[in-house]
C-alpha positions as CSV (number, residue, x, y, z in Angstrom):
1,X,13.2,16.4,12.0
2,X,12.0,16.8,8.5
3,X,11.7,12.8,8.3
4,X,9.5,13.2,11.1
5,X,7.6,15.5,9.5
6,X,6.7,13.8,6.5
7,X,6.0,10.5,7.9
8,X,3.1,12.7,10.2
9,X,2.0,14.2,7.0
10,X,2.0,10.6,5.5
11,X,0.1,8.9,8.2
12,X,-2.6,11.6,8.8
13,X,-3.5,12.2,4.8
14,X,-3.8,8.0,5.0
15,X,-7.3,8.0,5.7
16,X,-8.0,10.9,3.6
17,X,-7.0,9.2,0.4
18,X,-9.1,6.0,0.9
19,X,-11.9,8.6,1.5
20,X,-11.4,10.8,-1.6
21,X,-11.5,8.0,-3.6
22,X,-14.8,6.9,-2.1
23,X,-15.9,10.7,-3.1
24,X,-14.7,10.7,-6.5
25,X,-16.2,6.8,-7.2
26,X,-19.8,8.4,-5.7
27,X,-19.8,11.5,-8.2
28,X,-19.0,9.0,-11.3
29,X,-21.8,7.4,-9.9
30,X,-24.1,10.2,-9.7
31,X,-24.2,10.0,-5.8
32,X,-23.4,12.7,-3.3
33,X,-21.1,10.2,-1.1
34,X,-19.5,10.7,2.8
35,X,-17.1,13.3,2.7
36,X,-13.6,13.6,2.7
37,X,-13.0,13.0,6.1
38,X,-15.5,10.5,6.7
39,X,-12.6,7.7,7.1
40,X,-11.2,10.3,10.4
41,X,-14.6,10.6,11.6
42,X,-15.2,6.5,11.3
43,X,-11.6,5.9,13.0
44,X,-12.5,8.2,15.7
45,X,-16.1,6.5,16.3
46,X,-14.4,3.2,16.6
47,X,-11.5,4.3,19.2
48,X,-14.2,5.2,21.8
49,X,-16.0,1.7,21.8
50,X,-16.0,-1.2,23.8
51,X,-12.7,-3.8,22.6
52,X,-14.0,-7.5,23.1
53,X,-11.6,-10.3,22.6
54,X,-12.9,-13.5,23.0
55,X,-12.3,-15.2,26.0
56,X,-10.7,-18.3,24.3
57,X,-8.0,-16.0,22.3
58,X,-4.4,-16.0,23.0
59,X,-1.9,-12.8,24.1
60,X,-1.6,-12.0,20.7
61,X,-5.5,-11.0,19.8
62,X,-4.5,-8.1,22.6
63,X,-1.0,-7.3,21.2
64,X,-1.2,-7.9,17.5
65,X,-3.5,-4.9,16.8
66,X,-0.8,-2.7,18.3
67,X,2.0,-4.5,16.1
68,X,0.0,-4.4,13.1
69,X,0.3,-0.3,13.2
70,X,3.6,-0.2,15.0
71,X,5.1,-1.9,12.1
72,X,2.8,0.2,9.3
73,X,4.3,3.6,11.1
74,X,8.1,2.4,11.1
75,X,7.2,1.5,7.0
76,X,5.8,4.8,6.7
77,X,9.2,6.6,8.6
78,X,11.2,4.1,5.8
79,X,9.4,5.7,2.8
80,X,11.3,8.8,1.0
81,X,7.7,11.0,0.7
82,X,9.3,14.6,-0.2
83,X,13.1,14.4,-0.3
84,X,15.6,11.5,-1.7
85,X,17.3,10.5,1.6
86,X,17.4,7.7,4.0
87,X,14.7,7.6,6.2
88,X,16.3,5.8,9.3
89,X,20.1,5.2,8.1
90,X,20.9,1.5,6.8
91,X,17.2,0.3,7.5
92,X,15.7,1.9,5.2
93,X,15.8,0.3,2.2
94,X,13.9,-2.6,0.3
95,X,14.6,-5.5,1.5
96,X,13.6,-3.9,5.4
97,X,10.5,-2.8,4.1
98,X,8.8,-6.0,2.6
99,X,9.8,-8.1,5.7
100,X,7.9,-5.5,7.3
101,X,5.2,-6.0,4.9
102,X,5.6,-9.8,5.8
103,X,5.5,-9.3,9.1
104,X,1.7,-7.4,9.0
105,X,0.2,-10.1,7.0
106,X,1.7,-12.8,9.2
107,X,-0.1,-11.1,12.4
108,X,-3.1,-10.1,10.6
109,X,-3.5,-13.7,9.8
110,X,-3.4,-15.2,12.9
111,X,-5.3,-12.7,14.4
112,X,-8.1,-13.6,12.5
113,X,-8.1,-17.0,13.8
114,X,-8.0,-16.1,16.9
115,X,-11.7,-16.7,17.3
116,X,-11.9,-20.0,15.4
117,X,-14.5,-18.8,13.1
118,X,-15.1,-20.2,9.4
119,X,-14.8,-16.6,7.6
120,X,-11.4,-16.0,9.6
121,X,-10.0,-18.5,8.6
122,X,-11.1,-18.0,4.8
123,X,-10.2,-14.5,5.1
124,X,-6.9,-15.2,6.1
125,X,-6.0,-18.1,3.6
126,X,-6.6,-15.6,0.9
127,X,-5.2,-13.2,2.3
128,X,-1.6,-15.4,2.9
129,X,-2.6,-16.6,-0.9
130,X,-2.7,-13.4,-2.3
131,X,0.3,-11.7,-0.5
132,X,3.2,-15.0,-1.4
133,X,1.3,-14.3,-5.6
134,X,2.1,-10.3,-5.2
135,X,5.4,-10.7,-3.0
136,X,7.8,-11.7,-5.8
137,X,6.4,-9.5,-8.7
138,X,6.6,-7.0,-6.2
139,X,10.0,-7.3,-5.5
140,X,11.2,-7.8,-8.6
141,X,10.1,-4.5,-9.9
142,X,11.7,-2.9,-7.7
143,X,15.1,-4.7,-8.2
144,X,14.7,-3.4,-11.8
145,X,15.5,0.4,-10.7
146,X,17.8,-0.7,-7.4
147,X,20.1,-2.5,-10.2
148,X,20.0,0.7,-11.9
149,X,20.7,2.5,-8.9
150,X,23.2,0.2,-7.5
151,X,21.5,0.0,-4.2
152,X,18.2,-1.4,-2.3
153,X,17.9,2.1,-0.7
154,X,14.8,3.4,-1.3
155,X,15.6,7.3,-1.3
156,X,19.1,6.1,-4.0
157,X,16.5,4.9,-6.3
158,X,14.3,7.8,-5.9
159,X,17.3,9.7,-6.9
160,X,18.8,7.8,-9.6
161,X,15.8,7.5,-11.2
162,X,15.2,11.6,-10.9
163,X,18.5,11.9,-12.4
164,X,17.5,9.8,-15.7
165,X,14.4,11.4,-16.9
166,X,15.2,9.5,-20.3
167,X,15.1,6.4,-19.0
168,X,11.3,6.5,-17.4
169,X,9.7,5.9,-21.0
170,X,12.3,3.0,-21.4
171,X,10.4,-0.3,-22.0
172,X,11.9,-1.9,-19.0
173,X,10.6,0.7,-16.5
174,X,7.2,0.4,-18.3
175,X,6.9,-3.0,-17.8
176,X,7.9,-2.3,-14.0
177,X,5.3,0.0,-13.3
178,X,2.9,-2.0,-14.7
179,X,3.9,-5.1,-12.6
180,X,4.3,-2.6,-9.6
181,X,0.7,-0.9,-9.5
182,X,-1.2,-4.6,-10.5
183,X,0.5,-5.9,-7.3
184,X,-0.3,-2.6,-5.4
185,X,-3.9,-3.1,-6.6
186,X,-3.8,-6.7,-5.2
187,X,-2.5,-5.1,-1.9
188,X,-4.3,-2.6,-0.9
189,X,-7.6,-4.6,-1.6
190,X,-8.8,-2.7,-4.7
191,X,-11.3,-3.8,-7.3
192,X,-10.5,-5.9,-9.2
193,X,-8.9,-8.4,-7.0
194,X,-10.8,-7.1,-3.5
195,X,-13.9,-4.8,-2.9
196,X,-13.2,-2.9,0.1
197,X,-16.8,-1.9,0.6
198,X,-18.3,-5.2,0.3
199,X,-19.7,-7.4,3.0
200,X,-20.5,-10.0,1.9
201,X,-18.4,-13.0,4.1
202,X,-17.9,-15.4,0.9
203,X,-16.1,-13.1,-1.4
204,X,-14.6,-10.4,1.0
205,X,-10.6,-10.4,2.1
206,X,-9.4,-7.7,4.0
207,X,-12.6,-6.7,5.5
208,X,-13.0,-10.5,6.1
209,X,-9.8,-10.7,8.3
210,X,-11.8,-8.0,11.3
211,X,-14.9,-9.4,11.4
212,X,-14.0,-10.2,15.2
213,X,-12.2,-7.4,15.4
214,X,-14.4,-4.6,17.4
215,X,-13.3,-0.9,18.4
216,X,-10.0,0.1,19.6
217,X,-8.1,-2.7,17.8
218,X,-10.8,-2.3,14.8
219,X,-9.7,1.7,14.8
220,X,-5.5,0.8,14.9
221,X,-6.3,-1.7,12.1
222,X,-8.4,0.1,10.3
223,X,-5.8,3.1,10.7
224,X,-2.7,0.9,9.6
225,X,-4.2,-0.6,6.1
226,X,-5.0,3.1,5.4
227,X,-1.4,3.7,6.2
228,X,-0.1,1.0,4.4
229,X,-2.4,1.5,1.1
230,X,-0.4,5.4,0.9
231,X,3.2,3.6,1.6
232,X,2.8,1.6,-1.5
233,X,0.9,4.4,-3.4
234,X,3.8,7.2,-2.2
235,X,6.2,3.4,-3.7
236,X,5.0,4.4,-7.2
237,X,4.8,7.8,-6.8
238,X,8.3,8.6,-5.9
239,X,10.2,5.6,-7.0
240,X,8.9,4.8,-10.5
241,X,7.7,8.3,-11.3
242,X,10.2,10.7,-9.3
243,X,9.2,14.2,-10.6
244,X,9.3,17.0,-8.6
245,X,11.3,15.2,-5.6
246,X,13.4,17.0,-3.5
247,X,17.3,16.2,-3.8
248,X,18.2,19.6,-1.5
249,X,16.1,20.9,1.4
250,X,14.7,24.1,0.3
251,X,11.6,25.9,1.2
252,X,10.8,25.7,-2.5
253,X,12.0,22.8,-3.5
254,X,9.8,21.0,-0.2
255,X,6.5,23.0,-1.4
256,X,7.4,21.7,-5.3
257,X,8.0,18.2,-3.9
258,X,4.6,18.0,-1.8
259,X,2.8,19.7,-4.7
260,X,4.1,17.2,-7.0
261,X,3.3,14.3,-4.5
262,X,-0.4,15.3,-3.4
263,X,-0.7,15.8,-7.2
264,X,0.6,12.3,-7.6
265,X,-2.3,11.0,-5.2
266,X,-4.7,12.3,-6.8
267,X,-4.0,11.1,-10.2
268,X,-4.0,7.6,-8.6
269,X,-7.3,8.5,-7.1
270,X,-9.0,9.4,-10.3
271,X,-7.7,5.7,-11.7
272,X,-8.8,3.9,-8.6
273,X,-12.1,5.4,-8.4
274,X,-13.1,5.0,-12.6
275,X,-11.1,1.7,-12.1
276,X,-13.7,0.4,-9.2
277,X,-16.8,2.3,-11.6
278,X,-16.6,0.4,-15.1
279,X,-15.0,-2.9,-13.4
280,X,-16.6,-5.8,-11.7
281,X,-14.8,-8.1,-9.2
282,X,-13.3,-10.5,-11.0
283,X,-13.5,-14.0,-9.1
284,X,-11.2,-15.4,-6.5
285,X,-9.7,-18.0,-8.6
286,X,-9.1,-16.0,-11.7
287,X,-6.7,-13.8,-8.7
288,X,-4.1,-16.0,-9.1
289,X,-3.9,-15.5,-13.1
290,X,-4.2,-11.6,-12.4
291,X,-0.9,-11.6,-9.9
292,X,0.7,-14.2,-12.7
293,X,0.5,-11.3,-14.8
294,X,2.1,-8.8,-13.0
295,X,4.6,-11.5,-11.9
296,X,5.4,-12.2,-15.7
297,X,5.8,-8.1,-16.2
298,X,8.0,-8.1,-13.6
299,X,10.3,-10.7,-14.9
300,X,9.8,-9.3,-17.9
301,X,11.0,-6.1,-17.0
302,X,14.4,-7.4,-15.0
303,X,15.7,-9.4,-18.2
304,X,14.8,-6.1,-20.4
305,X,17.0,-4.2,-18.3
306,X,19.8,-6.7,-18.0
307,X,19.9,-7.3,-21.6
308,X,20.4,-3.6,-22.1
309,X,23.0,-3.1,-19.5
310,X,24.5,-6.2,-20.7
């Protein structure tokens, strides 16, 4: 039940993150902004309008849009949010969750070729680009606490890591972290590799990949990259920086644990938002050099902590 719970809680405060961050970006800026739940409001707007799928499109321009979220909902039930244990048994763990990952970019590519346009098929070349750059870094950071914790289970390294406070200021899990929230940047479409407000068709990537995407398949889309950007947030949150997770299920320890989370979001907010004020895109080609980093931190970090261990 209580994994239940928190994967609700995890897919209704999606949209709610994406939107504070458009709230806090707009007061740096001196605006007033949409409000909080603007992102609901916009989701709900697009569920009641006409779907067209052009005539020309295969099964999968009708079915992928309700893959696409399926798959981001059975991530989110994978993801330890407030306690350290498994979400769904065996299949919870690493390795699960990036083929899952896989899986979303796969369809959300060849959905957007569905229509044969030019900026579909740009959109989804960078898109496949950007995702096999990010992939390994992405994975590799991770291994760097699952060796620790002697397991790919998500909710083990969540806990081994909460048990060894000492070790978060070590210089491998530094270098991890940093690999890990580049890559998330890269993922979720975040300055400085994506602009997710821009619409302009020759530099855009996500919002590239639904320009013939129109309202309820635009609203589960739309729904599942919001769910997805607070699965790899809640990644970092609760895997490389574990305070205040539950171990035990308590009525205190679950309030400390979702204080300590939504305290968690909003921290990555605030650096999101000044992030996307004081930096400019940086150009598509300079993307790859930007993921090459975080690779390179990554690797980085795995040797660091085998050499110590060693």
């Amino acid at each position: 039940m209580l994994i239940v719970l928190q994967t609700v809680l995890l897919v209704l405060l999606a949209p709610l993150w994406s939107g504070f961050v458009g709230v806090l970006r707009a007061r740096l800026q001196r605006r007033r902004g949409a409000p909080v739940h603007q992102r609901w409001l916009d989701l709900v707007k697009l569920a009641g309008k006409e779907t067209i799928v052009t005539e020309d499109g295969s099964p999968l321009a009708h079915i992928a849009p309700y893959a696409v979220l399926a798959a981001s909902l059975v991530i989110a039930a994978l993801t330890p949010v407030l306690v350290t244990q498994d979400g769904l048994g065996f299949a919870g763990d690493l390795v699960m969750v990036v083929a899952l990952f896989a899986v979303v970019r796969v369809l959300m590519a060849l959905l957007s070729l569905e229509c044969g346009t030019t900026f579909g098929g740009m959109a989804s070349s960078r898109h496949l680009m950007l995702s096999a750059l990010g992939e390994p870094a992405l994975i590799m950071s991770v291994f760097t606490l699952a060796i620790g914790a002697g397991s790919t289970q998500l909710s083990r390294i969540s806990a081994s890591v909460a048990a060894a406070p000492g070790e978060w200021l070590s210089p491998a899990h530094l270098l991890a972290l940093s690999a890990m929230w580049l890559v998330v940047m890269a993922e979720i479409g975040r300055v400085p590799v994506d602009n997710p407000v821009t619409h302009l068709e020759l530099t855009m990537v996500h919002e590239g990949l639904l320009l013939d995407v129109s309202g309820r398949h635009l609203a589960m889309l739309e729904w599942a990259a919001h769910v997805r950007t607070l699965v790899l947030l809640t990644l970092v949150a609760n895997l490389f920086v574990p305070w205040g997770v539950a171990g035990t299920i308590t009525w205190a320890t679950l309030g400390l644990s979702l204080a300590a989370w939504l305290a968690k979001l909003v921290v990555f907010a605030s650096v999101v938002a000044v992030t996307e004020s004081v930096t400019a895109r940086m150009r598509l080609f300079r993307v790859p050099e930007f993921l090459g980093m975080a690779f390179l931190l990554a690797l980085l970090a795995l040797s660091t902590d085998s050499l110590l261990r060693g």
